[in-house]
N, C-alpha and C positions, 0 to 999 in steps of 0.2 A: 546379211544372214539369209540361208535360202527361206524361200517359204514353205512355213509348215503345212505339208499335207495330211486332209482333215481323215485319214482311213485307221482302220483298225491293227494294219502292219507300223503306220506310224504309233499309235497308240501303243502296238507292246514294245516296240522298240523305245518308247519314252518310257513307258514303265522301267522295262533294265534298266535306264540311265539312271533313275532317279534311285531303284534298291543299289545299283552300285555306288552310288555318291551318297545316299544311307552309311554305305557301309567305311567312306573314308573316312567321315567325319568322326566319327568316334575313334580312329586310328590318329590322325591328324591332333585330334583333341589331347592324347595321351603324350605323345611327342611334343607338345607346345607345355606341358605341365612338367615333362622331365627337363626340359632344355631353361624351364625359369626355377626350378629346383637347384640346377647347376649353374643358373647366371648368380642364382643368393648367395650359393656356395660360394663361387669364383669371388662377389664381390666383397663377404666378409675377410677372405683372403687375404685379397686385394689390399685391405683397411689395415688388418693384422700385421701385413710385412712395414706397410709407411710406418706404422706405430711401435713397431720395431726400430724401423731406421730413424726413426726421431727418438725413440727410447736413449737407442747406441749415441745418439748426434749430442744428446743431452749429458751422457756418461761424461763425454773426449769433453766438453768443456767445465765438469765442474774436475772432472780429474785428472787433464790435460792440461790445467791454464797456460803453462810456460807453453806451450805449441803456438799460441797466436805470437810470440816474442822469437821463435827459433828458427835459425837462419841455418841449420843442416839443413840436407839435401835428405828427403825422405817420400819422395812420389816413389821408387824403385821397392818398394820393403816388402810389398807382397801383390802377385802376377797372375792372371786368369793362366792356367795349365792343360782345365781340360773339362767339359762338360757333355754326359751324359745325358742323352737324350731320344724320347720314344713319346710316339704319337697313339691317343686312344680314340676310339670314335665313338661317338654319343649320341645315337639316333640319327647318323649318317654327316655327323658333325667332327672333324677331326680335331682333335686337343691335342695343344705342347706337352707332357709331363718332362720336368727334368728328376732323374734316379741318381744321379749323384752331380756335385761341382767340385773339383780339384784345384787349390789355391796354393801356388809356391810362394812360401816365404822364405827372402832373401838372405841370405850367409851374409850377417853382420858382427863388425866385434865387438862385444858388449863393455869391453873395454873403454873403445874408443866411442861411444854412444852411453848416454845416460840410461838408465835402468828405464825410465817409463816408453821408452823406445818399446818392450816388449808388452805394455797393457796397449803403445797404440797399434803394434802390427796385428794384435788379435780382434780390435776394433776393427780395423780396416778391411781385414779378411772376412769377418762376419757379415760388413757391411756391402762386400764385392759382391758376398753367395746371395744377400739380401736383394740388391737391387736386381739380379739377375732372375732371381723370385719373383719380385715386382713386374718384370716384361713380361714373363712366361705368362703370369696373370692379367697382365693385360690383354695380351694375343689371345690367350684363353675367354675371357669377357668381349672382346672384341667379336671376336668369331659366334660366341652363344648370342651373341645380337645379334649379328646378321642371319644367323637360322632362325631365333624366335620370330625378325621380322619378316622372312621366307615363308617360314608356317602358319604365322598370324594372317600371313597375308591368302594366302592359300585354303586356310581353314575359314574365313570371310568369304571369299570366292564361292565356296561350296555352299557354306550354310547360309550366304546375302542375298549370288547371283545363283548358282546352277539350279541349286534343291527349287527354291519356289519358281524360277521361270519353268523349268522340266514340268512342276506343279500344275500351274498354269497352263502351258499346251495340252496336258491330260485334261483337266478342265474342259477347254475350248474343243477338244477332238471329240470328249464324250459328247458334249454339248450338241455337234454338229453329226455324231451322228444317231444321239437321240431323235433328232429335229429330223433325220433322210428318213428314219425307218418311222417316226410317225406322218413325216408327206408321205411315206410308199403303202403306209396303212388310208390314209384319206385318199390315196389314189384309185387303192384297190377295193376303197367300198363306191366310190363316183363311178368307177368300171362298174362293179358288180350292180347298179343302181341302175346305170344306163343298159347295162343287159338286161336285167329285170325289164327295164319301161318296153325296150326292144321286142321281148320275147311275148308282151303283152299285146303289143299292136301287132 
């Protein structure tokens, strides 16, 4: 670090620093409170969709039993088609949102398939748009973490290290140049004393 020089252009120059770093933290501060508003968000979410997918999980086997016994071929019944998606930014933070998921279900003959074939393609479909839910909320929590700890860390910086060192050199500069102009006052009366004595003899 250079060293601080003890003058009065260092002095307003450290003043700025310190009203501008004033003025981020309150900015900085408001941005770390909307960004953990949105991680709450995200993570009740988050909670909602598993409590979902174990709700459905719980469905398919009190009203599915014959599925752990059935030897059809049924991974093909319903197909990611298509999903809709658009990014928001949230205090310089960009978010997944998904606006729609498009699930194809498979042209089967209900004939040749038992009837509960149609309670579990509507399981399966719910559970597809679900887990997909799930990512997007994670990415989403994922990312409000790394900005909260971006800003946390940045909002520490200002109000731990900048604000009070800045503080501190204003200190030390007044200090020093309290201490020049009272030597240039003791100087100027030792002058003015020895002229005095001078002008005597």
């Amino acid at each position: 670090m250079a060293k601080l020089a003890l003058n009065k252009s260092t002095l307003n120059h450290e003043q700025q620093r310190l009203k501008s770093f004033r003025q981020f933290v309150p900015a900085l501060d408001l941005k770390r409170k909307q960004i953990l508003a949105a991680r709450l968000k995200a993570k009740h979410r988050l909670a909602d969709v598993q409590q979902q997918i174990l709700d459905i999980e719980a469905q398919v086997r009190v009203q599915l039993p014959m599925l752990a016994g059935t030897t059809l071929a049924l991974g093909d019944l319903v197909k990611l088609k298509g999903v809709e998606q658009r990014t928001e930014n949230l205090v310089g933070i960009e978010l997944p949102v998904i606006d729609h998921i498009e699930i194809d279900r498979a042209e089967y003959s209900r004939l040749a398939l038992p009837q509960w074939v149609d309670v579990l393609v509507e399981h399966l479909a719910s559970v597809m748009a679900l887990k997909l839910e799930l990512r997007n909320q994670e990415v989403r929590l994922q990312r409000l973490e790394a900005g909260l700890q971006k800003t946390t860390q940045r909002l520490n910086l200002f109000d731990k290290v900048l604000i009070p060192q800045t503080e501190r050199n204003i200190r030390r500069i007044r200090i020093a140049l309290s201490d020049a102009e009272r030597a240039g006052v003791v100087r100027a009366k030792i002058a003015k004393s020895k002229r005095a004595r001078m002008a005597v003899q």
